[in-house]
Steps between C-alpha positions, in 0.01 A plus 500: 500500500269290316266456743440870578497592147176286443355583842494840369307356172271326665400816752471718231267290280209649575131316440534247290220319346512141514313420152712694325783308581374172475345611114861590425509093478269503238775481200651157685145350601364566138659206411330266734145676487327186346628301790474757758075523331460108544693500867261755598220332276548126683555727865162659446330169400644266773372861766190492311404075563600609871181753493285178340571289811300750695205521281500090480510537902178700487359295284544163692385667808153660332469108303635169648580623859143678559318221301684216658588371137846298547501431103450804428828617698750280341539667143499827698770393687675352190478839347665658765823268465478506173536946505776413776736267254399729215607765710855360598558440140454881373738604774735217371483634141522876641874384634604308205411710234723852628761284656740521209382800331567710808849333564602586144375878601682550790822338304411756235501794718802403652715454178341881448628619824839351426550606176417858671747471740740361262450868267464713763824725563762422749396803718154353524668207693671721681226627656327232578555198737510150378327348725172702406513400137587180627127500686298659176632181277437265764282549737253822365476332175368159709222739704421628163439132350326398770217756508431438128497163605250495801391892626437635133247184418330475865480904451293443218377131597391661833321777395261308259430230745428791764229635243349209425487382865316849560295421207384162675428708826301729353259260298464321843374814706646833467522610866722235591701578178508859685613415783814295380595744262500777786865489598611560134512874481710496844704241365628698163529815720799275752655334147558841380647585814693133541652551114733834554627380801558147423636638151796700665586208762521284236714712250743546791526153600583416165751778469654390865512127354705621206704698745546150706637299186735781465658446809496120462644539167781726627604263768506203252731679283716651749529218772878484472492908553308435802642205643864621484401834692274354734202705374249163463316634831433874389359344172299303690409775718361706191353198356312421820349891525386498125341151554294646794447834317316232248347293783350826619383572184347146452316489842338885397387358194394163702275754717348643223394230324370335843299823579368513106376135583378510865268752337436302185394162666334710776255684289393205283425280805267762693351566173413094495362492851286811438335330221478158655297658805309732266434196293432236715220813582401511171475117510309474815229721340454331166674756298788293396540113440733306729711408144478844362698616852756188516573612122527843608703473806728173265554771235631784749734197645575467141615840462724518798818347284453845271418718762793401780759428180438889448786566733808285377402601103533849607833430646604292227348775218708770769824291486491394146425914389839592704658201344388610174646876616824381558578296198410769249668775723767310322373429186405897459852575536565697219819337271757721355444572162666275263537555119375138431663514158812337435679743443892484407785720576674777280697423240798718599666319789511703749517352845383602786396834581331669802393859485412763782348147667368541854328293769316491792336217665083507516503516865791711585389823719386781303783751616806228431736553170476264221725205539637538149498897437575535142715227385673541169694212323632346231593118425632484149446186308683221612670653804472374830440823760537429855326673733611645857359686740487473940265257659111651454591722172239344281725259312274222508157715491694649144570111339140421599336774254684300237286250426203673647485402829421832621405795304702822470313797701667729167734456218573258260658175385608359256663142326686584165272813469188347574293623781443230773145561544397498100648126551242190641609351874513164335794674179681725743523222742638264246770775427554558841663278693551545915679353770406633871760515788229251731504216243129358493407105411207334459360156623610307165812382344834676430390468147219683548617744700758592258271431207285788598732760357446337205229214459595436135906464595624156349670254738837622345397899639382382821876272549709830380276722720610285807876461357448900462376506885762235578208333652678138516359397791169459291659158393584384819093512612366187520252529195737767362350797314139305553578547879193692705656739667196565773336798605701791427861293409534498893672138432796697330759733634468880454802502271300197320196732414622761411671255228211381369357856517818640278405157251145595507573840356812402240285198366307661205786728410333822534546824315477697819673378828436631849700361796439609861821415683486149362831393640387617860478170691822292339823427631818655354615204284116434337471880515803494229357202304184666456668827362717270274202397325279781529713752301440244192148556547493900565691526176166402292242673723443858596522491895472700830697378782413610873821471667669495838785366485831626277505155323164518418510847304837334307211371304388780387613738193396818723356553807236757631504659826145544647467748786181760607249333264742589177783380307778667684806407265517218224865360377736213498603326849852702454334843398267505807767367794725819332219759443190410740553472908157421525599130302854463636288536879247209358821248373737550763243573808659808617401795497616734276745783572305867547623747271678803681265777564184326422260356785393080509105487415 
């Protein structure tokens, strides 16, 4: 899904221009302008003592060579070593001095780009595939470095050199300078032509390559999936037709580049051999000094380095532009508004209360009903609501508006009468605490996995948060809570995440308490331990309890029945199995009895 969804971005791009998307860089290379000036600065120079070696070669044929005068040729050929080492130390102090400064920009951009993809919304992420943000904070970022590093100064390096070079040929005798600078305006006419086309075949390589690390990620992650269902070959399969779809796309942009500089070098060198017979004329009839044509035809050698390096700096100024377009395709991403005032709740307590809320997901079809169609609910202050409903009735989608996870397509919410949205991420996140039914750790310790509900919980919180979770087993780790759990907790059991996950959320006692089927993946006997303790900690928290199981809704003071997008029926566990078939059909798993003389929807 991914992968066609940013196809269909790239096709429908349209012309792009190159400069503008490299200038969008300006605001991150500002800060290493000085170095970037004495880069290009020491670049130019160390080009500009390689133009002086063919003026000393003139010289030293016109002087000691055509008078005979050995001592006159040794300080001329001093000189020339002396521009070579000077030379090799300007393009020594070109590297050195943007080294660091450009590492500390790319790390710079790419604490940007995460801090953007740590405030964009959940149904951004949905949408996209994690492999290709993956690729813009690795890999684009790197192109992008690397043509400040090299492409941006030889652009500029390249360009002065070329002038003065002309410059040179032109004091020597004009019609050879002519005749060398004849293949130019053909030249910009195929680099025009080379630049849109190299431009889309590299913005779809890169988007194939984040499409790859999608599929490499998946397969990392869900190796056991695979393994245990034999589906490691079909995996391969599809990784093995994206990686040619990418080796395609490669070997076009491979013939591009090699028809750009078959053309490049070709032009340059007929150029040279038209003025080396034209001048060897010129030569031949007195019109031109034997020195004044080796320094001619030295300088046009010269020049070959700019003129054949015109090819891989417009590839690298092509690839680093569609870098550049990818990373702030993400950075552009508008955020959700956000108060950004700390803002506190009402002083009436209130609880929890949703009104004429209803949902639908970004990227559902146009003619599909709203998920949630107009829910209406009320949590009172410290009551713990379960809620019910069959599998794919928006139970989850409904906790995750909460604490903002998604945004409500209408209505409102509110925490002890205080709208939701007049409340900062950071405040109605503190109030708001959530445990999912797919319990997710990090690479760190248990402590800081269960810290993160809380980073400010003393060592006291964090023990009664496991006790709470009857997460035990923390204690039997080898480095106990300091243990690293690895890359998503896949060390620990199911039942042991979810733990964790049910610590992780009890730890900073929050005012608000969401719980998605927390219970889900433990065994009868925990499953009762965990409930023991629990109740304790529902009794000073305002909660909402997804619920499957009859044991689970116990919990809960009342329970709401969600069915068609609404709240069909809300009531204690005894009111609903007497008054509601819908609910008696979701505890017992039967279906409910058809009243006589009406028809089963």
């Amino acid at each position: 899904m991914a992968e066609n969804r940013h196809d269909d971005k790239t096709a429908g791009r349209g012309r792009r221009s190159t400069v503008r998307s490299l200038l969008r860089l300006w605001p991150y290379a500002r800060a290493v302008r000085g170095r970037l000036a004495v880069s290009a600065t020491a670049a130019t120079l160390g080009m500009l003592t390689t133009l002086a070696v063919p003026v000393v070669l003139g010289r030293i044929v016109d002087g000691p060579v055509a008078d005979h005068d050995s001592g006159a040729l040794w300080p001329l050929v001093g000189l020339v070593l002396a521009l070579g080492l000077i030379e090799a130390g300007l393009f020594y102090t070109r590297r050195v001095v943007l080294s660091r400064p450009l590492a500390d920009l790319e790390a710079r951009m790419r604490a940007d780009l995460f801090g953007k993809l740590q405030r964009l919304p959940v149904a951004f992420h949905d949408r996209w595939g994690s492999g290709q943000l993956l690729s813009r904070a690795g890999s684009d970022l790197y192109v992008i470095r690397l043509f400040l590093a090299f492409a941006l100064v030889f652009l500029v390096v390249n360009s002065l050199t070329f002038l003065a070079g002309a410059a040179v040929m032109f004091s020597l005798d004009w019609r050879l300078a002519l005749i060398f600078l004849a293949p130019a305006v053909p030249l910009l006419l195929i680099t025009r032509r080379f630049e849109g086309r190299y431009s889309d075949a590299s913005r779809r390589a890169q988007d194939q390559n984040g499409d790859l690390a999608t599929v490499v990620e998946e397969s990392v992650l869900g190796i056991r999936i695979l393994k245990a269902f034999g589906r490691h070959r079909s995996m391969a399969d599809r990784f093995r037709e994206q990686s040619r779809e990418l080796r395609r796309t490669e070997l076009r942009k491979a013939h591009l580049l090699a028809n750009l500089w078959s053309v490049v070098t070709g032009l340059p060198e007929l150029a040279v051999c038209c003025a080396l017979a034209v001048g060897s004329y010129l030569v031949a009839h007195d019109q031109l000094s034997a020195g004044d044509l080796v320094t001619f035809l030295s300088t046009a050698l010269a020049l070959r380095f700019p003129v054949e390096s015109l090819g891989w700096l417009l590839a690298y100024a092509n690839e680093a532009s569609t870098a550049a377009d990818r990373v702030f395709e993400v950075l552009d991403t508008p955020e959700a508004d956000d108060p950004g005032t700390r803002a506190d709740l009402g002083t009436e307590p209130d609880g929890i209360r949703l009104t004429g809320v209803r949902f639908r997901y970004p990227d559902a079809p146009e003619d599909s009903p709203d998920l949630l169609a107009g829910v209406d609910l009320h949590i009172r202050s410290g009551e713990t609501m379960a809620l019910v409903g069959a599998t794919g009735s928006g139970k989850t989608t409904l906790t995750a508006l909460l604490p903002r996870l998604y945004e409500p397509t209408a209505g409102t919410i509110t925490l002890d009468g205080r709208d939701i949205r007049e409340l900062p991420r950071q405040r109605l996140r503190e109030l708001v605490a959530v445990a999912f039914e797919e319990p997710t750790l990090f690479s760190a310790t248990v402590r800081e996995n269960v810290l993160m509900g809380a980073p400010d919980a003393s060592e006291a919180q964090l023990r009664s948060a496991l006790a709470t979770a009857q997460a035990g087993f923390v204690d039997r780790l080898p480095e106990g809570a300091g243990t690293e759990v690895g890359e998503q907790g896949l060390s620990l059991s199911g039942g042991q995440r979810q733990r964790l996950a049910l610590a992780r959320a009890v730890v900073g006692d929050p005012a608000f308490l969401v719980l998605d089927d927390p219970l889900s993946a433990l065994d009868v006997h925990t499953e009762a331990l965990v409930e023991r303790a629990l109740r304790e900690v529902l009794g000073s928290t305002t909660a909402l309890v997804v619920a499957h199981r009859p044991s689970t809704v116990l919990l809960a003071d009342r329970v709401a029945v969600l069915a068609d997008g609404r709240i069909e029926a809300v009531g204690t566990h005894q009111e609903l199995l007497r008054d509601c078939p819908h609910y008696r059909e979701l505890m017992s798993g039967e279906a409910a009895p058809v009243p006589e003389g009406s028809s089963a929807r």
